[in-house]
C-alpha positions as CSV (number, residue, x, y, z in Angstrom):
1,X,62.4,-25.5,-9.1
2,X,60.7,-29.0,-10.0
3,X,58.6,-29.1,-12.8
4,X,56.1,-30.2,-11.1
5,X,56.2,-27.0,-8.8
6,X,56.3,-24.6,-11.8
7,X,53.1,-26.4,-13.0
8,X,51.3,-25.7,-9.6
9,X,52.6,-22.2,-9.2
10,X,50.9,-21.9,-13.2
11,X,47.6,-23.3,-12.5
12,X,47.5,-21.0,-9.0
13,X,48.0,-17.7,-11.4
14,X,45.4,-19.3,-13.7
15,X,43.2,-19.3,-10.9
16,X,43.9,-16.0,-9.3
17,X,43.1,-14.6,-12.9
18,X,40.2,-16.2,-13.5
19,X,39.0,-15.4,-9.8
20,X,39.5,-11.4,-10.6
21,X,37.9,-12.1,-14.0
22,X,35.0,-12.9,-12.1
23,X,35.0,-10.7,-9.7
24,X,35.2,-7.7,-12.2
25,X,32.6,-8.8,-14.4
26,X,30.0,-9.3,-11.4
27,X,31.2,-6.0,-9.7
28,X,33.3,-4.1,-11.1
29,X,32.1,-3.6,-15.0
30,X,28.2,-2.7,-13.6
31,X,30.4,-0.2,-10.9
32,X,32.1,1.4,-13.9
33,X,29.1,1.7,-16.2
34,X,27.3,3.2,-12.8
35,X,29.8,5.9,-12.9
36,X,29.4,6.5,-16.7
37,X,25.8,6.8,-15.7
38,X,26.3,9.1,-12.9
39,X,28.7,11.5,-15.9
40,X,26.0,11.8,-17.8
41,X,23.2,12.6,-15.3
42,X,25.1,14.7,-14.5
43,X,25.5,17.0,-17.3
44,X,21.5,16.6,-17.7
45,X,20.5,18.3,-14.7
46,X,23.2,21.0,-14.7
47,X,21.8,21.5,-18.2
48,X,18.4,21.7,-17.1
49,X,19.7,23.6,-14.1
50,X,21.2,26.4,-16.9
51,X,18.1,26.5,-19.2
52,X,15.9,27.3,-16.0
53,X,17.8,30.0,-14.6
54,X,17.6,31.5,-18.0
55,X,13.9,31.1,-18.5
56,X,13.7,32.6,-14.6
57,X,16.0,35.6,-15.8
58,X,13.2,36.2,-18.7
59,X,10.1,35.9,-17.0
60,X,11.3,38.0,-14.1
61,X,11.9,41.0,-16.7
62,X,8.4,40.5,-18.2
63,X,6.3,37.7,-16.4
64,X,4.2,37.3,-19.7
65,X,7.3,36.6,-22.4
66,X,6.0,34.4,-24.8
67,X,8.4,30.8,-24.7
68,X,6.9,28.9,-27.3
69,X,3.6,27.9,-28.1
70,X,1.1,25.8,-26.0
71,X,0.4,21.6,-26.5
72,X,3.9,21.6,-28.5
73,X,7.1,19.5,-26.7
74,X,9.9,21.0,-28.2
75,X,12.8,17.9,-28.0
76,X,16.4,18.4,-28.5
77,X,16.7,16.1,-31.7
78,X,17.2,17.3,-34.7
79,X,14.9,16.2,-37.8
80,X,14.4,17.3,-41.0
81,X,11.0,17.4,-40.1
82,X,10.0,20.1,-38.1
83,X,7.2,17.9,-36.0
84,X,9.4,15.2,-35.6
85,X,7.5,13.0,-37.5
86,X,10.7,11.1,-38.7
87,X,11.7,9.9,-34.8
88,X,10.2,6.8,-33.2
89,X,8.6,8.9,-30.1
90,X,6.0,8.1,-27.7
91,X,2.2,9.2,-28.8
92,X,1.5,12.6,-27.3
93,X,-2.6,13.5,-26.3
94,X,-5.0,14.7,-29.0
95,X,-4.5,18.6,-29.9
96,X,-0.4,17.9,-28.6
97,X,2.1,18.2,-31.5
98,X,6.3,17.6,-31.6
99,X,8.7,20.0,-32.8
100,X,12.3,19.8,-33.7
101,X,15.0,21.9,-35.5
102,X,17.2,20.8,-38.3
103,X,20.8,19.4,-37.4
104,X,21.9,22.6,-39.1
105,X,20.1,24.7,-36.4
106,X,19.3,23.2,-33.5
107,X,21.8,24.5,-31.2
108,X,21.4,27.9,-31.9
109,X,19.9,29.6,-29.0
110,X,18.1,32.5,-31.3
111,X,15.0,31.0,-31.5
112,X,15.8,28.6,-34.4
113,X,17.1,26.2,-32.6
114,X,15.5,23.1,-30.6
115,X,14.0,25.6,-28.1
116,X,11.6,28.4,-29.7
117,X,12.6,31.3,-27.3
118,X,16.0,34.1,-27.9
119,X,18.5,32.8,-25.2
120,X,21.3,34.4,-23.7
121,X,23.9,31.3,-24.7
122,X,26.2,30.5,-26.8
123,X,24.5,27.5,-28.1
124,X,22.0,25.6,-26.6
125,X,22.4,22.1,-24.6
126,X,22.1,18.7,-25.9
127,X,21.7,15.5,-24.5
128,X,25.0,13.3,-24.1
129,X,22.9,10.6,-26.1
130,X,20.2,12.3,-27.8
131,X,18.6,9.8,-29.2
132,X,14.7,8.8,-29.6
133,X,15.3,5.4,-28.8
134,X,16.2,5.8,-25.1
135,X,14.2,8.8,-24.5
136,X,17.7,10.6,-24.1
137,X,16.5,13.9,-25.3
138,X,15.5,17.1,-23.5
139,X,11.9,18.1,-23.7
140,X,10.4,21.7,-22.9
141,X,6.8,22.4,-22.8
142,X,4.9,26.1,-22.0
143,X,2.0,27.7,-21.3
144,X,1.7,31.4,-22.7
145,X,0.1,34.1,-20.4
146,X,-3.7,33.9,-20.7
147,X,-3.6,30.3,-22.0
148,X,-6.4,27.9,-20.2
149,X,-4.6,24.9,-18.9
150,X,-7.8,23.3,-18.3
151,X,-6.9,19.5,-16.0
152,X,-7.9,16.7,-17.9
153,X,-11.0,15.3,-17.0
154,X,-12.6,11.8,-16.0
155,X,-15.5,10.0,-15.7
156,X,-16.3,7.6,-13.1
157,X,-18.1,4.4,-13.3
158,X,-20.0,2.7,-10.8
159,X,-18.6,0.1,-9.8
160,X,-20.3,-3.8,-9.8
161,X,-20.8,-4.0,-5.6
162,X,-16.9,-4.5,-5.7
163,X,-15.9,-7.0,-2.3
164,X,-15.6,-5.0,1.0
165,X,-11.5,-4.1,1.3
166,X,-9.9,-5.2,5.0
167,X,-6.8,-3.6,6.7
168,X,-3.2,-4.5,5.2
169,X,-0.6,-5.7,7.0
170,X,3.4,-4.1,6.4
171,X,6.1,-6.1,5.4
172,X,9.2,-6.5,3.8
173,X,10.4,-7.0,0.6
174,X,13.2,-9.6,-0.4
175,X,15.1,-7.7,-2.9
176,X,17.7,-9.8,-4.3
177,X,19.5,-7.7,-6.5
178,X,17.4,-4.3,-6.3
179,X,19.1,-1.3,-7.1
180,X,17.2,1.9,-5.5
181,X,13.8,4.1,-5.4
182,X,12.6,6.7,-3.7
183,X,9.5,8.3,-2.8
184,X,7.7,10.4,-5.3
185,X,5.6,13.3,-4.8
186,X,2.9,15.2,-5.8
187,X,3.2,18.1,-8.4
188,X,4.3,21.4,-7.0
189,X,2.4,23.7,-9.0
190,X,-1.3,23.5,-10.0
191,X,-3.3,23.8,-13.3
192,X,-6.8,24.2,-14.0
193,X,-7.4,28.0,-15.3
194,X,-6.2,30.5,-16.6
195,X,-2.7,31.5,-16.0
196,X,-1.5,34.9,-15.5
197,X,2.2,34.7,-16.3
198,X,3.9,32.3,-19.0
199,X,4.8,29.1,-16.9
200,X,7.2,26.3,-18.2
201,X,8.4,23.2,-17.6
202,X,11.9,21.0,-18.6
203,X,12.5,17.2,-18.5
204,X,15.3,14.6,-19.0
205,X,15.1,11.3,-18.4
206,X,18.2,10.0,-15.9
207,X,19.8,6.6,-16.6
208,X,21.9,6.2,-13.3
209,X,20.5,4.4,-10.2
210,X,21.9,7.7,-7.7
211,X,20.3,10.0,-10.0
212,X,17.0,8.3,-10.3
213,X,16.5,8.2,-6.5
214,X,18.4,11.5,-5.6
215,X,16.5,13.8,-8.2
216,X,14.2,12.3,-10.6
217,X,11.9,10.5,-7.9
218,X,12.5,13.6,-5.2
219,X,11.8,17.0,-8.1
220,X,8.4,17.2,-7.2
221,X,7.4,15.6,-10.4
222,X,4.7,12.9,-11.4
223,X,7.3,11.0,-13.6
224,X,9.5,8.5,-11.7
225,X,12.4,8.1,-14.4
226,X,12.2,12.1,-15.3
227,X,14.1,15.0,-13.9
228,X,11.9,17.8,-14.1
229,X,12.4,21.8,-13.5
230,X,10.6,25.3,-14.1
231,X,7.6,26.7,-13.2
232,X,4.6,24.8,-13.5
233,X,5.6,21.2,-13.2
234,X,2.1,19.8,-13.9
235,X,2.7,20.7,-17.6
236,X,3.9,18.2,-18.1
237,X,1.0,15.9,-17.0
238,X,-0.8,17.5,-19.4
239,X,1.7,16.7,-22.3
240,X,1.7,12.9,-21.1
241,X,-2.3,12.9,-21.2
242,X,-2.0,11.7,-17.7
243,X,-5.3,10.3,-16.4
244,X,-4.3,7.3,-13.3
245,X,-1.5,7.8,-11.5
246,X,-0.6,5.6,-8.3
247,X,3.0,5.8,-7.1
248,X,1.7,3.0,-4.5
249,X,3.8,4.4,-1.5
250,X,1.4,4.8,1.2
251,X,1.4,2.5,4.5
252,X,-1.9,1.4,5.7
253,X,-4.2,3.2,3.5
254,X,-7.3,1.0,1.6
255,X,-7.6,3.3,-1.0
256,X,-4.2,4.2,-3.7
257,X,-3.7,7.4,-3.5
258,X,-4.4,9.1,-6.9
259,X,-1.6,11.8,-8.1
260,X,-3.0,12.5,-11.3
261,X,-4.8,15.7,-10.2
262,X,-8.1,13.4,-11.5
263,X,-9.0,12.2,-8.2
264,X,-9.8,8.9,-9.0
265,X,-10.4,6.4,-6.1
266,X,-8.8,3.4,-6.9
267,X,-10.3,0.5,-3.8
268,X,-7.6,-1.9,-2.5
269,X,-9.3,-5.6,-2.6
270,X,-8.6,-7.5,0.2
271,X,-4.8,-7.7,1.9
272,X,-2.0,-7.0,-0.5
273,X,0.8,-5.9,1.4
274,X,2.1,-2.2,2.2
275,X,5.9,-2.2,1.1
276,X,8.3,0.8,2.1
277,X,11.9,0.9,3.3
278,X,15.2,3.4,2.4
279,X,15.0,2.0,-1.0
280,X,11.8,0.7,-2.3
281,X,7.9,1.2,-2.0
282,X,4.7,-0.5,-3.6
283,X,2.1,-2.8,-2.6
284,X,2.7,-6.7,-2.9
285,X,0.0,-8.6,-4.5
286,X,-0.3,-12.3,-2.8
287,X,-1.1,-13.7,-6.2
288,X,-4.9,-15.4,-4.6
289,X,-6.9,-12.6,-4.8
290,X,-5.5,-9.4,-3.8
291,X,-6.3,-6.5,-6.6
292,X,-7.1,-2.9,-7.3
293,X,-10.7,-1.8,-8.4
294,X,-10.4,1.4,-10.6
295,X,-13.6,2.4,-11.3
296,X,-12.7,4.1,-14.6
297,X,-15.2,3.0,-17.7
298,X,-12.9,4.7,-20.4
299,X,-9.8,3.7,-19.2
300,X,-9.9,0.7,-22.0
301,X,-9.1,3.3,-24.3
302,X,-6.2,4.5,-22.2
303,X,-2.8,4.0,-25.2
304,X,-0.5,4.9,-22.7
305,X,0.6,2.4,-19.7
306,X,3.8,2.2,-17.3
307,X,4.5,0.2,-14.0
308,X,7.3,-0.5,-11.8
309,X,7.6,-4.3,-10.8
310,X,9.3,-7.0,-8.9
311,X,8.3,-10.6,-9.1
312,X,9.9,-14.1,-9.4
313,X,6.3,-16.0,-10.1
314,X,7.3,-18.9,-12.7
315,X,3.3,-18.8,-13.6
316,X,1.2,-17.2,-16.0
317,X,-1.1,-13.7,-14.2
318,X,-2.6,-11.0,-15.2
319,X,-0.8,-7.3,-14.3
320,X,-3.3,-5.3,-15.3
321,X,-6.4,-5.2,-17.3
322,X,-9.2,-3.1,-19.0
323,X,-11.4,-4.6,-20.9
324,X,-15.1,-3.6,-22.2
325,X,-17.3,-5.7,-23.8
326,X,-18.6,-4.3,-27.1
327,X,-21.2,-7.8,-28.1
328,X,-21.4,-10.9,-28.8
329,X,-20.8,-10.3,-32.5
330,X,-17.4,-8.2,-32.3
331,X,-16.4,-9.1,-28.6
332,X,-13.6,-6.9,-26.7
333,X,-12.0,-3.5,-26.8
334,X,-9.3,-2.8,-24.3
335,X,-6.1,-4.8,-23.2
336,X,-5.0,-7.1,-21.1
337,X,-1.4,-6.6,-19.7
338,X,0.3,-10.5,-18.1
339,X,3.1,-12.2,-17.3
340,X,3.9,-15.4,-18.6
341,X,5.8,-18.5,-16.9
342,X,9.1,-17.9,-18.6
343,X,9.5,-13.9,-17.3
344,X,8.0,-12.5,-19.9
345,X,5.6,-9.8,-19.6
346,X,2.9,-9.2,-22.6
347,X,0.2,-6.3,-23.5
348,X,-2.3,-8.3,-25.8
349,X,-4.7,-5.5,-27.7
350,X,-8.2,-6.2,-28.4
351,X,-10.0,-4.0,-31.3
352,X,-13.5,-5.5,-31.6
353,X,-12.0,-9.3,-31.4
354,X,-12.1,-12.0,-28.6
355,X,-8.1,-12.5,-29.9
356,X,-5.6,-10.1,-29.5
357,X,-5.1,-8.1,-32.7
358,X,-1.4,-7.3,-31.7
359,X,0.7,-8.3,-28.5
360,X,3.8,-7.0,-27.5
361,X,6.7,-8.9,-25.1
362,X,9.3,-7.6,-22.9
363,X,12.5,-9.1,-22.1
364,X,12.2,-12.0,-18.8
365,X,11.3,-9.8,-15.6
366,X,11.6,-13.3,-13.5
367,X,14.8,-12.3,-11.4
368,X,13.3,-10.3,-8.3
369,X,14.9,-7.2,-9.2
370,X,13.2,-3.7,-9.8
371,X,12.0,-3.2,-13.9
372,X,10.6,-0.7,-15.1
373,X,7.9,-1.4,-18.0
374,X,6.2,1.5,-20.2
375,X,3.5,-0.2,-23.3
376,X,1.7,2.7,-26.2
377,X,-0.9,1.4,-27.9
378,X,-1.4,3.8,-30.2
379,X,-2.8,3.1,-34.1
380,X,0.1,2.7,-36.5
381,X,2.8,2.6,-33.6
382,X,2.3,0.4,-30.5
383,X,5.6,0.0,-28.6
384,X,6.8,-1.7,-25.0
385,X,10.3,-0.3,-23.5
386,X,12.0,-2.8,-20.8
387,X,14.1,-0.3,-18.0
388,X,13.6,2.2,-21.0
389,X,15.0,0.2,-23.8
390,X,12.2,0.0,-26.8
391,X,12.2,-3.9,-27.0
392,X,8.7,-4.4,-28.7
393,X,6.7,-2.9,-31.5
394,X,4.0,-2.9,-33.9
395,X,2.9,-0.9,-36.6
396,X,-0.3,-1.7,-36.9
397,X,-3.8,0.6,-37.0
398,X,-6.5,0.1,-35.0
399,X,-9.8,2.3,-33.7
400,X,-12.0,1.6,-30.8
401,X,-15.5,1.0,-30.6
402,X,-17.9,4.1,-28.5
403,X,-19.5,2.1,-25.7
404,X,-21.1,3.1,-23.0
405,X,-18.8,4.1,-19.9
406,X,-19.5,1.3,-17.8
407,X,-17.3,-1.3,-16.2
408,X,-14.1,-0.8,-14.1
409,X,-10.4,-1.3,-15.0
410,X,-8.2,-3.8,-12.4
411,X,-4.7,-4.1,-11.3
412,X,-4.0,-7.8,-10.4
413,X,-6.1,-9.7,-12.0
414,X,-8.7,-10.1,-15.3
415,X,-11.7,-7.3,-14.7
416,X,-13.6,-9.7,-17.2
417,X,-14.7,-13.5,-17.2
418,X,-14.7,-14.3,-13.3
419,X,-14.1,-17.5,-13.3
420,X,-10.5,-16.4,-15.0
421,X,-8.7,-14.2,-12.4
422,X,-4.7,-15.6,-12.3
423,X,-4.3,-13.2,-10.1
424,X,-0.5,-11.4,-10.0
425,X,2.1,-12.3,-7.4
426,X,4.5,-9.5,-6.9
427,X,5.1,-6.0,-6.1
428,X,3.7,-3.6,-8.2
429,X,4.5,0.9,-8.1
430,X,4.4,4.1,-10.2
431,X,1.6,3.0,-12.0
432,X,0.6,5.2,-14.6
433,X,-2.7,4.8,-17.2
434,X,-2.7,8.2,-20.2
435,X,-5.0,8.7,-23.0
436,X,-2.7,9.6,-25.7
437,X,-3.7,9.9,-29.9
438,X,-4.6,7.3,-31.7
439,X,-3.7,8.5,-35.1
């Protein structure tokens, strides 16, 4: 064999190599960290699946068994202190509290451990991760016999003669790159009054693009990234101080449908676009004037915010925002929540300030896939997570001004200064607006 052969046949191998190099890292590492996904997923829900039959066992014994005690979410880390106040967690409602075992205890299933209630296990389940930072942790909330779960209640504004809404037209998505949703329903179990039996309720959030279609999006549940199981799903509404919730997957409908339980009629502007197929739902925004009117006059005070979205806009627009004007001597409470030319999205916070006393970024959304975006502003901790990775925070405190309950809150575009709209282009789902504690 010539040299010049053996040279050839080299640089051919080179290439083969470098060919399945490539191939692997565009297909076959994401398959294999799919699968590792799916493992653990896995192990969540037959976790969940083992805690619930357990609590079913109980409470079909003796219907009013005490679980635990009401407004607490008992989480499977262990702290060494015993509200948690040592773990970077999201801001639960006023009146809600944390609780966590030490890492000496909290596997025991006795009552000591990271659930409150005697169990018939060896030790109690943990999360594969555990771990505050991912919001890979189990939760458990419960409602003792005879405790009022009273629904969290909203007042309405009238809204400013907002523009007469015309019919929407269907259409389809490009997805480059999208990875899977399904549909979400409504809660299967109600709230309101008093119950007569304890109820419960168990949650884990699922990493894994099967799982979060096949069972987090499909339990019955209000929250699209959490599996949830037991009796009374809706507690754990109540735990996230849920007030707006639009999953955004009707068809032809000029009004988003509200899932909160609030009943709050958020009005379709103009013609955004219906989008639903086998693997994705939501309502494109043209990026000219399409919107969503909520006419909600406290939502500027809401501290908890999350939204699904798609969108490849190299521009600067506005996602969603709630501002109230206090005067013109302290200017703005609220927030404003945009997307900037380069990808990034930003929640800038106004306390009584025409600036933003604090913003917070996410990593570049500008590829046209699916992202998931969750933003607390809450005083002393204000954090954004990116597809559930905390990417953003700011420990800073804040209080909002009382002013009157006027004014409406908008998806799409600024719901102050009208000659400033930048209006978002994009699909937009699952979005979700909670009044959580700001201290």
């Amino acid at each position: 064999m010539t040299l010049r052969k053996s040279i050839l046949l080299i640089l051919i191998f080179l290439g083969l190599c470098a060919i399945g190099a490539s191939v692997y890292l565009q297909y076959g590492k994401p398959y294999m960290r799919e699968i590792e996904l799916q493992k653990q997923d896995e192990i969540r829900i037959t976790d969940l699946g083992t805690l619930d039959a357990v609590f079913e066992t109980i409470l079909a014994s003796n219907a009013t068994t005490t679980l635990g005690n009401a407004d607490t979410v008992y989480i499977s880390i262990p702290s060494t202190h015993s509200d948690c106040s040592d773990l970077d967690l999201p801001s639960l409602p006023d009146g809600w509290m944390y609780h966590c075992a030490t890492a000496e205890r909290y596997e025991k299933s006795d009552g000591t451990g990271w659930l409150p209630a005697n169990l018939d296990l060896a030790s109690l389940p943990i999360n594969p991760i555990n771990s505050a930072e991912t919001l890979n942790y189990y939760s458990f909330v419960t409602s003792p016999a005879g405790w009022s779960q009273a629904s969290t209640t909203v007042a309405t504004s009238t809204p400013a003669s907002p523009k007469a809404t015309t019919g929407q037209a269907t259409s389809t998505l490009l997805r480059q790159g999208y990875e899977g949703q399904a549909t979400s329903t409504a809660p299967s179990n109600s709230s309101g009054q008093e119950a007569t039996s304890t109820q419960y309720v168990l949650t884990a959030v699922l990493d894994s693009k099967k799982y979060l279609t096949e069972k987090a999006q499909t339990d019955g549940g209000t929250d699209p990234i959490r599996y949830e199981m037991g009796s009374d799903l809706q507690l754990w509404i109540r735990s996230s101080g849920l007030i707006v919730y639009l999953p955004l997957r009707e068809t032809d409908a000029y009004v988003a449908r509200d899932l909160s339980g609030n009943n709050i009629e958020a009005k379709i502007v103009n013609t955004p676009a219906w989008v639903s197929t086998e693997k994705i739902y939501g309502l494109k925004f043209d990026g000219i004037n399409d919107y969503i009117d909520i006419p909600v006059g406290t939502l500027y005070k809401s501290t908890g915010i999350s939204f699904g979205i798609i969108t490849e806009d190299e521009r600067d627009e506005v996602i969603i925002s709630s501002l109230k004007f206090i005067s013109e001597e302290k200017g703005h409470d609220g927030y404003v929540i945009h997307k900037r030319a380069d990808g990034t999205i930003v929640a800038d916070l106004f306390v009584k300030s025409y600036k933003p006393i604090l913003s917070l970024s996410s990593k570049n959304v500008n590829d046209g896939k699916y992202h998931s975006i969750r933003i607390y502003f809450t005083s002393g901790k204000n954090q954004m997570y990116t597809d559930n990775e905390l990417i953003s925070r700011a420990d800073i405190e804040f209080s909002f001004e009382e002013v009157p309950n006027t004014g409406n809150t908008n998806i799409g575009r600024y719901n102050y200064l009208p000659t400033i709209r930048n209006y978002f282009g994009g699909m937009l789902n699952e979005i979700r607006i909670s009044n959580l504690s700001d201290t």
